[in-house]
PADO-545626 format. One record per residue (C-alpha): x negated, y, z negated. Coordinates in steps of 0.02 Angstrom, whole numbers. Each point is the difference from the previous one (the first is absolute). Last residue first. Layout:
<sites>
+--------+--------+--------+
!      x !      y !      z !
+--------+--------+--------+
!      X !      Y !      Z !
...
+--------+--------+--------+
</sites>
This chain:
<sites>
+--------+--------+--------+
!      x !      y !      z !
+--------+--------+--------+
!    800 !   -151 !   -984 !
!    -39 !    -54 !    185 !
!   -172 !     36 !    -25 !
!    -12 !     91 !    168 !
!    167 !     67 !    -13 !
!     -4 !     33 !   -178 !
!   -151 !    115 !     74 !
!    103 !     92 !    116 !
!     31 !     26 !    167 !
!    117 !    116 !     77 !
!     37 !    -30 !    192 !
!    -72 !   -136 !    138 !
!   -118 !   -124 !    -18 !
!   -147 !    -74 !    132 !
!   -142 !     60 !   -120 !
!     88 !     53 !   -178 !
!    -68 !   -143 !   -110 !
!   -161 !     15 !     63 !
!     -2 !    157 !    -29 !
!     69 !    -28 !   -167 !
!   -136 !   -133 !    -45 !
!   -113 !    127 !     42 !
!     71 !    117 !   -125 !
!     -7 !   -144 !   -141 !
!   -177 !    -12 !     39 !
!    -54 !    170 !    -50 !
!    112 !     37 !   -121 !
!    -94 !   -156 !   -102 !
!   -152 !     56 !     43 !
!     22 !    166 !    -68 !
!    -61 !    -65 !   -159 !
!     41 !    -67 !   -155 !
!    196 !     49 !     -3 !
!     75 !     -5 !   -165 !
!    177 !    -42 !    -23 !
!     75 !     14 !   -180 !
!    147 !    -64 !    -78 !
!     59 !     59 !   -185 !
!    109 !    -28 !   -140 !
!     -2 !     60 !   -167 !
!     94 !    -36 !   -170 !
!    107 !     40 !   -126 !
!     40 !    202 !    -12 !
!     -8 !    -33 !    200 !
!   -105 !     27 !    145 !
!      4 !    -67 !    167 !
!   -143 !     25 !     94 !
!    -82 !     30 !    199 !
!   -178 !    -19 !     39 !
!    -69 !     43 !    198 !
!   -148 !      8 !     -6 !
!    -92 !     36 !    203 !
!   -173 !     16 !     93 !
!   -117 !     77 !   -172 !
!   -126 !    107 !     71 !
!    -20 !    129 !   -144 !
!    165 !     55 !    -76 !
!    145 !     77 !     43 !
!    165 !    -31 !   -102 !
!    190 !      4 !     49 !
!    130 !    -21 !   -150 !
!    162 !    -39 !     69 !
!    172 !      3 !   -107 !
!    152 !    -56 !     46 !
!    149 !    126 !    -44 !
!    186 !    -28 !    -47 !
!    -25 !    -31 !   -172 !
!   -118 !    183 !    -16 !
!   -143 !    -45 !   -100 !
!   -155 !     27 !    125 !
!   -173 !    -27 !     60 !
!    -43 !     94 !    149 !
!     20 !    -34 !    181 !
!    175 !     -5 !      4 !
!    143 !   -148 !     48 !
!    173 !      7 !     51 !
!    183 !    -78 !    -93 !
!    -70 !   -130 !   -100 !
!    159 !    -52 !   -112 !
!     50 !   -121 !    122 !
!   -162 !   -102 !    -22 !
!    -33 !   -107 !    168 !
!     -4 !    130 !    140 !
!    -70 !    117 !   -126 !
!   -149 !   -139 !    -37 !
!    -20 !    -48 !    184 !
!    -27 !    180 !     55 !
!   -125 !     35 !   -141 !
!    -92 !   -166 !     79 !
!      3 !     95 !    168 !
!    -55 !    158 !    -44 !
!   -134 !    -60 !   -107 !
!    -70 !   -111 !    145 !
!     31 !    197 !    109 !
!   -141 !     63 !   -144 !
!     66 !    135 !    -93 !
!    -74 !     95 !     40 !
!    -88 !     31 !    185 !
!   -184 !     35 !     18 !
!    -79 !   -139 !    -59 !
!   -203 !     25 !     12 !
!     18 !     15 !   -202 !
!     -4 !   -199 !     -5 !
!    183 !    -53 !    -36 !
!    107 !    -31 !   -167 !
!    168 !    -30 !    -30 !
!    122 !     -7 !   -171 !
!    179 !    -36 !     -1 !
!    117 !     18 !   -132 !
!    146 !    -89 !    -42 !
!     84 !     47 !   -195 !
!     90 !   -186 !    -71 !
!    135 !     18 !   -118 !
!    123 !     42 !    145 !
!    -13 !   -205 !     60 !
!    129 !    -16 !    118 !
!   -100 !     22 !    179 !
!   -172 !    -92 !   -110 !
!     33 !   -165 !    105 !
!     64 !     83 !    164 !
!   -180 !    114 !    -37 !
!   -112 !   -163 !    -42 !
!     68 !    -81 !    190 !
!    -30 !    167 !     73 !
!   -193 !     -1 !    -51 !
!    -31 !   -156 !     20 !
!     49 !     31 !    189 !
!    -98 !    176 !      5 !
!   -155 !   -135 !    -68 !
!     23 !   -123 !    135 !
!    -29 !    146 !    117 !
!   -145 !     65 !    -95 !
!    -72 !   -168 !      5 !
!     -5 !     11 !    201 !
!    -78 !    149 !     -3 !
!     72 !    105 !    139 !
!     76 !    134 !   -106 !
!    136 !    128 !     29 !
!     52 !    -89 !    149 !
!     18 !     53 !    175 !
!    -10 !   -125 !    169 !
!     85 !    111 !    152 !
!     32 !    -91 !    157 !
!     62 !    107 !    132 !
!    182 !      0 !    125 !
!    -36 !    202 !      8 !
!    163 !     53 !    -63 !
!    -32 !   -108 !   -139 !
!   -163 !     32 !    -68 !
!     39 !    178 !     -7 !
!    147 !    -40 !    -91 !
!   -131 !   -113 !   -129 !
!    -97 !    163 !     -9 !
!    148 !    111 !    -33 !
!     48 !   -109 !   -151 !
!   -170 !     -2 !    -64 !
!    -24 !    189 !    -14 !
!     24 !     30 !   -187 !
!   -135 !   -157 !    -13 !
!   -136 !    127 !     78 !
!   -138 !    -39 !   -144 !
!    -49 !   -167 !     64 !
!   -115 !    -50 !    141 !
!    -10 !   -212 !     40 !
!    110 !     11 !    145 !
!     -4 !   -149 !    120 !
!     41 !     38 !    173 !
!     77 !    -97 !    150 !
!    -58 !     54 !    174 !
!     87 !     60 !    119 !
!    -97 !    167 !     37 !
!    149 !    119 !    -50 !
!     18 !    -75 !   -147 !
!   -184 !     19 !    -51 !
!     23 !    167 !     62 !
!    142 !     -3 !   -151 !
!    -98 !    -65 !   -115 !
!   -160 !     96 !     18 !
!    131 !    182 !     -5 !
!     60 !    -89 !   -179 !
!   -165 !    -25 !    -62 !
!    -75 !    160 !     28 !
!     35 !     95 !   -176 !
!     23 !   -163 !   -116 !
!   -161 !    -55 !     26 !
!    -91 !   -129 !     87 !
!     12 !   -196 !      0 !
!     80 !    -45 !    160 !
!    -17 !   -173 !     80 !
!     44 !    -20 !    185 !
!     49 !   -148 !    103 !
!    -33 !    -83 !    160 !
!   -133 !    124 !     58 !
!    -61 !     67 !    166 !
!    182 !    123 !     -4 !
!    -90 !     83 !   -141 !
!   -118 !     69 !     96 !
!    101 !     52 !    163 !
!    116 !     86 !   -150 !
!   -107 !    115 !    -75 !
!   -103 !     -9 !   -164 !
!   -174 !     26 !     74 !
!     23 !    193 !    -35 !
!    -10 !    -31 !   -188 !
!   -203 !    -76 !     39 !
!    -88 !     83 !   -164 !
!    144 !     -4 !   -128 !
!     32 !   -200 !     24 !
!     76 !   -102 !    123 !
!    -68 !   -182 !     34 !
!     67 !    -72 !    176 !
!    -23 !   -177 !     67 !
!    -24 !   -112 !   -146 !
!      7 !   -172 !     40 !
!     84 !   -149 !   -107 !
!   -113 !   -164 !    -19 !
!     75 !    -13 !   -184 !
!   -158 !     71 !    -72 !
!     14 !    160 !    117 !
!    175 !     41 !    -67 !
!   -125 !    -43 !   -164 !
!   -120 !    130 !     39 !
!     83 !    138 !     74 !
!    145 !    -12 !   -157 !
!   -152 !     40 !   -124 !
!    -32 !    143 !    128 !
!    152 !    103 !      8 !
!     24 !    -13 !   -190 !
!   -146 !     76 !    -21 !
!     15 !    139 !    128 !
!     46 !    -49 !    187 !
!    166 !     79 !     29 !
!    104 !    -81 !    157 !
!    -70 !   -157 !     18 !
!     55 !    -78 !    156 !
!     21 !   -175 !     26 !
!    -28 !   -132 !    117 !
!     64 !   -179 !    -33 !
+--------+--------+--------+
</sites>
């Protein structure tokens, strides 16, 4: 399979090596010095594209990726507002978009454990949520778009939890996030029940990018000959 790598930083390069691992070829790596080799007769020589970039561009790189024909896997958060435009975008075009908040595949079992713990805990008011994440102080977006998504599986699960903030918090109807930056660390993402009685908590903690890395090639993978929004409980049929 041929892919593009649109945004070649870090992330960019750990999913270089093993697209390249699993006898995949990389035919186009975008990155600050070379933004003018981002046009469609490129992108047209791949099968699939994989965009890790930020928030400000990624929306005009999925939509020429539209335009090209060629699926694309988004791995830039920060633009979540915009999500249902995207996936119109995708529409009207006939593409193949791939988003999730996360691409590690023990994240994804996680926002599952996650949901299952919040039915559990829907009735239980004795019991304050709170959610706590921390990223290396590269991050530009908080909270993180993992937060986002495991605060929306805790007010979809716990009628009382009408929205969440980024701040702790004692209003009933509020989830609280706490977003820290700190040195290099890829991803923590701890949430707890407390009570007058006892505690609960579930943690993921990502080692490395490596795991990101290889979940967003399984994605394009995934994606290549598909049509229309893609998601990771797609992939892992959770």
């Amino acid at each position: 399979m041929k892919i593009a790598l649109i945004g070649y930083g870090k992330m960019g390069k750990e999913i270089e090596q093993i697209a390249l691992d699993r006898g995949h070829e990389i035919t186009l790596k975008i990155d600050i010095t070379n933004p003018e080799d981002l046009n469609l007769e490129n992108l047209k020589k791949a099968d699939v594209a994989i965009e890790f970039t930020v928030p400000a561009s990624a929306i005009t790189n999925y939509k020429l990726c539209f335009e090209a024909g060629i699926p694309v896997v988004s791995g830039t958060t920060g633009w979540l507002e915009k999500l249902p435009e995207v996936h119109q975008l995708c529409a009207t075009a006939n593409g193949t978009f791939f988003h999730t908040t996360n691409f590690s595949l023990g994240v994804n079992i996680f926002f599952a454990v996650n949901k299952k713990l919040a039915e559990l805990m829907a009735n239980r008011s004795e019991y304050k949520v709170e959610m706590k994440e921390i990223h290396h102080t590269q991050k530009l977006d908080a909270p993180s778009g993992t937060a986002i998504t495991l605060a929306e599986g805790i007010i979809g699960n716990i009628p009382s939890k009408k929205s969440w903030v980024n701040h702790t918090t004692d209003s009933v109807d509020e989830l609280g996030i706490i977003s820290e930056r700190e040195g290099q660390v890829p991803g923590t993402h701890i949430i707890n029940y407390d009570s007058e009685v006892d505690y609960i908590e579930i943690t993921h903690c990502a080692k490395s990018r490596k795991g990101f890395a290889f979940g967003a090639v399984l994605a394009a993978e995934y994606s290549f000959g598909k049509k229309g929004i893609l998601t990771m409980n797609d992939l892992l049929n959770i």
